[in-house]
C-alpha positions in Angstrom: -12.9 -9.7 -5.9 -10.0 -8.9 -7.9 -10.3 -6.3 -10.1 -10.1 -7.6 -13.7 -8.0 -5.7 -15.8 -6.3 -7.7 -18.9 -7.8 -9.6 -22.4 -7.5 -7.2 -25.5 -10.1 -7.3 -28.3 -8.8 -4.8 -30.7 -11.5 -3.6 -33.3 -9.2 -1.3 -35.4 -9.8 0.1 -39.1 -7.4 -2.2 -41.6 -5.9 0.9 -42.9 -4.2 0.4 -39.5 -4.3 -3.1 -38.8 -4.5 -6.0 -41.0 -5.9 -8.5 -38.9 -8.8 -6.1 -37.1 -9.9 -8.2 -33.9 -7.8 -9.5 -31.3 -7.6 -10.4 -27.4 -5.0 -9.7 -24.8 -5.0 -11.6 -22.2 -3.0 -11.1 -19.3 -2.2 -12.9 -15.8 -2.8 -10.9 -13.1 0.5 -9.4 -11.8 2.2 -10.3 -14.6 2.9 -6.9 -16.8 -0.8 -5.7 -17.7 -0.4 -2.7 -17.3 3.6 -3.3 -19.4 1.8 -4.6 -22.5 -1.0 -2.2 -22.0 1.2 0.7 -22.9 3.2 -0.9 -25.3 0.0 -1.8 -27.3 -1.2 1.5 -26.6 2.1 3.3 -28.3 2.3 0.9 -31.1 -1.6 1.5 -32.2 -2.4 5.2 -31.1 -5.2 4.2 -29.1 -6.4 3.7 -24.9 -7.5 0.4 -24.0 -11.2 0.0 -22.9 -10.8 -2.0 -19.9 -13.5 -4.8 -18.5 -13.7 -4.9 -14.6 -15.4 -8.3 -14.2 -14.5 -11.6 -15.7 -18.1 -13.4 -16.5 -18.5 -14.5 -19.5 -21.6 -12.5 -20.5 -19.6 -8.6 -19.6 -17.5 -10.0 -21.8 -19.3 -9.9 -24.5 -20.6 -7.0 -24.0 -17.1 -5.3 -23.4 -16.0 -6.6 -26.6 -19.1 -5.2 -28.9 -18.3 -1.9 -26.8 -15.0 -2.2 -28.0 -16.0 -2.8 -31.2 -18.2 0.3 -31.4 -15.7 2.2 -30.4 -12.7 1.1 -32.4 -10.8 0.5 -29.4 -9.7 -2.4 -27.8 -10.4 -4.7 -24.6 -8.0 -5.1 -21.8 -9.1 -7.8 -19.0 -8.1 -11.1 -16.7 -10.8 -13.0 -18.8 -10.7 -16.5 -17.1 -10.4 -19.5 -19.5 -13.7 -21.4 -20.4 -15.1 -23.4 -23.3 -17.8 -21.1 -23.8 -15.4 -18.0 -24.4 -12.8 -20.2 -26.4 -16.1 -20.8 -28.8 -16.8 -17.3 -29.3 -12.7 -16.3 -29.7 -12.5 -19.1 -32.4 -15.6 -18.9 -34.1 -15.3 -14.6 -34.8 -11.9 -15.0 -35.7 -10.0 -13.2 -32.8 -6.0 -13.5 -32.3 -4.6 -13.8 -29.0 -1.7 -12.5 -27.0 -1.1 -13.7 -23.9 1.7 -12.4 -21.0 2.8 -14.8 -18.3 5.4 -13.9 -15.7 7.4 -16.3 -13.6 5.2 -17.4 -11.2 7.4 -16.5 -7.9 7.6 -12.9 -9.0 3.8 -13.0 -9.6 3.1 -14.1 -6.2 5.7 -11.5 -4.2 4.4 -9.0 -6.6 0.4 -9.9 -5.7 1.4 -10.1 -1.6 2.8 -6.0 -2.1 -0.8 -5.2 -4.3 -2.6 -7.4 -1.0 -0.8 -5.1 1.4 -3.0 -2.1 -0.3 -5.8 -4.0 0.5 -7.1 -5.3 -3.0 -7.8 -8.4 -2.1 -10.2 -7.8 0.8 -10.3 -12.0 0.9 -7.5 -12.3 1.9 -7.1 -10.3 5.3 -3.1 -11.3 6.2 -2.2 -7.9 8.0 -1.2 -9.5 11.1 0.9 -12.0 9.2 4.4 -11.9 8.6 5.9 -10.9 4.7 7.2 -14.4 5.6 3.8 -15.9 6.7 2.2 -14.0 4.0 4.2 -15.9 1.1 3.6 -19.2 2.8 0.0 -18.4 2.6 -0.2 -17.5 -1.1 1.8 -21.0 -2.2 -0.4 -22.9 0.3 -3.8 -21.5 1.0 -3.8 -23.1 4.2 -5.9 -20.5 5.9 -8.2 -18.6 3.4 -7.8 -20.9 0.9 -6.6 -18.9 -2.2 -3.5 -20.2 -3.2 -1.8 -17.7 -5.8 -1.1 -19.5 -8.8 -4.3 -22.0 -8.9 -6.5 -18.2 -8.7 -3.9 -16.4 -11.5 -2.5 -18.6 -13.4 -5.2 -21.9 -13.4 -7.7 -20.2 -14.7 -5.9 -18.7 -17.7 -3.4 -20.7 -19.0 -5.8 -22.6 -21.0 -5.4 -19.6 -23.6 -2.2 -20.3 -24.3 -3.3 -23.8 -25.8 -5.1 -22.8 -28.8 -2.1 -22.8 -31.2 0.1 -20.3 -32.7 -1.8 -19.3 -35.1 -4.4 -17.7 -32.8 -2.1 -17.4 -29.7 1.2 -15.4 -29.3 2.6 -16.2 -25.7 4.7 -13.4 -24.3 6.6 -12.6 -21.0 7.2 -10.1 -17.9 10.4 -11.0 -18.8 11.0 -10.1 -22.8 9.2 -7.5 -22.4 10.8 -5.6 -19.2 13.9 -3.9 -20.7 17.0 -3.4 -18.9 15.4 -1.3 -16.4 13.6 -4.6 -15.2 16.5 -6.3 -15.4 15.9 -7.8 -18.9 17.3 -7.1 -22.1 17.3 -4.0 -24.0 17.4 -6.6 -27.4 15.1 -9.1 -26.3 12.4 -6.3 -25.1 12.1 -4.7 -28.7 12.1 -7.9 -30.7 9.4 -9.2 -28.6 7.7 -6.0 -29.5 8.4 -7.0 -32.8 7.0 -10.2 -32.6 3.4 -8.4 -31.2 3.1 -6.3 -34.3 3.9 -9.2 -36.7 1.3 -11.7 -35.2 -1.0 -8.9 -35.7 0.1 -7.9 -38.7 0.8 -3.9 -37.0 3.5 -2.4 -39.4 6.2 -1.3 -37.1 9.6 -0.7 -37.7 12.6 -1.4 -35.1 13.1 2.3 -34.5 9.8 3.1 -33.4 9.8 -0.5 -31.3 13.3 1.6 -29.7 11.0 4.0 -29.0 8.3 2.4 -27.6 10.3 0.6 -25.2 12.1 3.6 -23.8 8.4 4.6 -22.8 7.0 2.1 -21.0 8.9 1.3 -18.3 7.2 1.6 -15.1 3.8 2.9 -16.6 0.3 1.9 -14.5 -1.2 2.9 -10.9 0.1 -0.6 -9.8 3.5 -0.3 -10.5 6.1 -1.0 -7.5 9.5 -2.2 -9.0 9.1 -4.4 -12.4 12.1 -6.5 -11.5 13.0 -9.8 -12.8 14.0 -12.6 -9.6 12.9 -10.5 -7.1 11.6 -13.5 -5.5 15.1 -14.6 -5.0 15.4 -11.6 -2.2 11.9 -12.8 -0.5 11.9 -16.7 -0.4 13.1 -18.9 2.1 14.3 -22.1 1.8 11.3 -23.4 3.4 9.2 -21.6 0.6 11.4 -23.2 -2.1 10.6 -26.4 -1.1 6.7 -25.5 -0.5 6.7 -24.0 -4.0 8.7 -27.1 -5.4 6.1 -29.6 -4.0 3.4 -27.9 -4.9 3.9 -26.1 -8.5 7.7 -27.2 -9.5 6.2 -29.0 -12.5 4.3 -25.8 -13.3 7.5 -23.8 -13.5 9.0 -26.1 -15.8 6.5 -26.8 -18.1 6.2 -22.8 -18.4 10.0 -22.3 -19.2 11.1 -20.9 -15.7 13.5 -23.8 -14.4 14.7 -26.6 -16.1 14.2 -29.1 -13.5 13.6 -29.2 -9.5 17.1 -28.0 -8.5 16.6 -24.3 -7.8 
């Protein structure tokens, strides 16, 4: 299975944090291990991470947490039962998305260490390999129905309890973002959990982070754009071009 990295409950003391409980929760291949330090800078504290995604370690994870004044960093799947407990003890959410075409280039490279023992593709093609993470034609696990489908349900709850960020505000120049953008989306963290920061240390968080965590390889916004075909355009179109609209990637179908 994959290993589960990213949800954050934070169980901090208020003299630090005004709103004391909160989950990150991350798509995998997405920036975990980007928000992860950020978070980790802006609060003075490592991240507890939970390696499985079952509802009951989740609970547990989150009481460790708790006990520990840390916080929680994991792929928690979506489900009504978890939503339940999040709402009912009062837990804020942020949640990072990435465009989905990086995400799937950027899982095929973490593949190629063999992760993902489920997906044995060494004797395909990079080109083969794509085709095979849009489609699931032969092992049946296509990319974004395993990352993405079972998450984005977080990001429904309202903005009260959920702040959505992205790969891409987040990234910096470096990553080919903006320099701007990356530290008033820090910003925008420590506000929707009321974290007193000021825009110089957000300057100084951001010059930090960049290309922090073992699975690092190039943090780059569009690199897609260098691996596609025109064939997996129009696979990707077919099969998830509504997707990348409704997330804010495209605007319509003419990419």
């Amino acid at each position: 299975m994959f290993r589960h990295l990213v949800l954050i409950a934070l169980f901090l003391p208020s003299i630090l944090l005004a709103h004391d409980k909160f989950i990150l929760i991350t798509t995998p291949k997405c920036g975990s291990h980007l928000i992860i330090h950020i978070l980790n800078e802006m609060l003075h504290k490592v991240d507890q991470r939970q390696l499985r995604s079952d509802f009951p370690d989740f609970l547990e994870e989150l009481m460790s947490a708790e006990q520990k004044h840390t916080y929680l960093s994991t792929h928690q799947p979506c489900d009504q039962e978890a939503v339940d407990f999040v709402k009912a003890h009062g837990y804020k959410i942020i949640f990072i998305i990435r465009d989905p075409r990086d995400q799937l280039v950027s899982l095929m490279y973490y593949n190629q260490k063999g992760y993902w023992p489920q997906l044995p593709m060494d004797h395909m093609s990079e080109s083969e390999q794509i085709e095979e993470l849009i489609t699931g034609n032969q092992f049946g696990l296509r990319a974004y129905d395993e990352c993405y489908g079972k998450r984005l349900g977080w990001a429904d709850l309202g903005s009260e309890v959920t702040y959505v960020t992205t790969f891409e505000k987040l990234v910096g120049s470096r990553g080919g973002g903006s320099d701007a953008e990356q530290i008033q989306e820090i910003l925008n963290i420590a506000a929707h959990l009321s974290i007193p920061i000021s825009p110089k240390q957000c300057k100084r968080i951001a010059k930090k982070v960049y290309g922090q965590g073992f699975t690092f390889r190039k943090g780059m916004i569009g690199s897609w754009t260098s691996h596609f075909t025109e064939e997996h355009k129009e696979l990707f179109k077919l099969m998830y071009g509504q997707q990348l609209i409704e997330l804010g990637y495209e605007d319509d179908l003419n990419w």
